[in-house]
Every structure is written in structure tokens, then in C-alpha cells.
C-alpha positions as CSV (number, residue, x, y, z in Angstrom):
1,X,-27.2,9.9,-12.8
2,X,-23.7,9.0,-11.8
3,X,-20.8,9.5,-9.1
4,X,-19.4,12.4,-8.9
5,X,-21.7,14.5,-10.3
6,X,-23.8,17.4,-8.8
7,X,-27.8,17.5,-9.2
8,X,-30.6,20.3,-8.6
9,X,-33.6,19.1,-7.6
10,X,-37.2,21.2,-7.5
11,X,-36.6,22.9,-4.3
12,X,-32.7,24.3,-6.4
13,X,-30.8,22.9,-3.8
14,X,-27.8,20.5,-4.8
15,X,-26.3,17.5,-4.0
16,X,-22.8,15.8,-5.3
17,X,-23.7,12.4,-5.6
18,X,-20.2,10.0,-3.7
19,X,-21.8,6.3,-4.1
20,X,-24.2,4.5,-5.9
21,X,-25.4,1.5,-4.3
22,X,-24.2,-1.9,-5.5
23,X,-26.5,-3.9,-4.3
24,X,-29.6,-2.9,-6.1
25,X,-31.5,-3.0,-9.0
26,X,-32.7,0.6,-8.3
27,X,-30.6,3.2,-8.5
28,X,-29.7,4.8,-5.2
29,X,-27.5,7.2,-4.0
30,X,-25.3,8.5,-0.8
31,X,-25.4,12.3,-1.4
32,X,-24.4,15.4,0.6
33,X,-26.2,18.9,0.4
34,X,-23.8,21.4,-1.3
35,X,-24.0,25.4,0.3
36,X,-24.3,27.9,-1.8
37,X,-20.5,28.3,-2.6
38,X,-21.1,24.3,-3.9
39,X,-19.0,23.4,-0.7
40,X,-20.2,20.1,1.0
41,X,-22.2,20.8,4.0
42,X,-22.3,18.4,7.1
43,X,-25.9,17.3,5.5
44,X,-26.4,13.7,3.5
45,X,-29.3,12.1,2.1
46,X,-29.9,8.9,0.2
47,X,-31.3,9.3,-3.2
48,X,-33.4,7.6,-5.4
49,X,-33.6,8.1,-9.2
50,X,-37.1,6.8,-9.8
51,X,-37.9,6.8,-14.0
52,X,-41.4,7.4,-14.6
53,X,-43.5,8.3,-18.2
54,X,-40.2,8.4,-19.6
55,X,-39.1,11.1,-17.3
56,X,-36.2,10.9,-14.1
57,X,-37.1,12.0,-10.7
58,X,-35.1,12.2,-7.3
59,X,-37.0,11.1,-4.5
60,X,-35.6,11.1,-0.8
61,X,-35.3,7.9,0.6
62,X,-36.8,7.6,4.3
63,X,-37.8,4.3,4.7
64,X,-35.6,2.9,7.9
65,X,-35.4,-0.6,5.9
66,X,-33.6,0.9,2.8
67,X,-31.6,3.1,4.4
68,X,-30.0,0.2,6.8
69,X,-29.3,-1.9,3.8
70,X,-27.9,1.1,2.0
71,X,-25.7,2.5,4.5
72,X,-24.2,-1.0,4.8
73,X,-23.5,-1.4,1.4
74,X,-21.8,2.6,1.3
75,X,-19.8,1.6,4.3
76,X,-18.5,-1.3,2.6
77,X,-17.6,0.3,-0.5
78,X,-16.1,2.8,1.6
79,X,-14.2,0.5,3.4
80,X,-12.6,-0.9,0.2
81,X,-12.3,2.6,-1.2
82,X,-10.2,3.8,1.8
83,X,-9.5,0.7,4.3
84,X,-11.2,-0.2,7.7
85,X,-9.4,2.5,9.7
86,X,-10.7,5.4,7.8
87,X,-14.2,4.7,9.0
């Protein structure tokens, strides 16, 4: 997976994936729920792209550790993407 790009997962509903996190060694994402027109909705989620048996799976991330450590690191990158006052 990669930025910028939009995913189905089982349930068919899609995500366009904005950051990866860069401070990692799994790959996570910051992702917002697309409608049905593809249009972002006001809905994010934090993905993880688990490889298992040689196949790639999306799994939600809900764990309250992760997520603090990832939002940090997305708000930093957006920070340096867009400077301190866009936040």
C-alpha cells in the first residue's frame, strides 16, 4: 500500500490512504472513509497492513497506545507538510 491511493476492504467500503507512519517498522496508515461518490467523509481510521501466508490484510487499529504514538507522528508530518498554523 501507499499514499495517495484508495483501498476496498471486505466490508467494500474505501479509504484514501494521506500518511504512512514514519516511525515504524509496521506499516500503518492515517485514512479517511470515502462516500459513495469517493468524496472524503468526516470519518478517519488508522490502518494497518498486516502480511500474513503471503497474503495483505487491513486491520483497524484500536489499541489507545498505537494510536497516540501514530497520531503524533501524522501530526508531525503534517506539520512539516503544511506548517504549525495549519493544525
Amino acid at each position: 500500500m501507499r499514499e495517495d491511493t484508495v483501498i476496498t476492504i471486505n466490508n467494500g467500503k474505501k479509504y484514501l490512504l494521506l500518511l504512512e507512519s514514519e516511525d515504524t517498522t509496521e506499516s500503518y496508515f492515517l485514512a479517511v472513509l470515502l462516500d459513495e461518490k469517493e468524496e472524503p467523509t468526516n470519518n478517519y481510521a488508522v490502518l494497518e497492513e498486516v502480511e500474513k501466508e503471503g497474503k495483505t490484510f487491513i486491520r483497524r487499529v484500536s489499541d489507545p497506545i498505537i494510536l497516540n504514538q501514530l497520531l503524533a507522528d501524522y501530526k508531525s508530518q503534517y506539520n512539516d507538510l503544511y506548517g504549525d498554523q495549519a493544525a
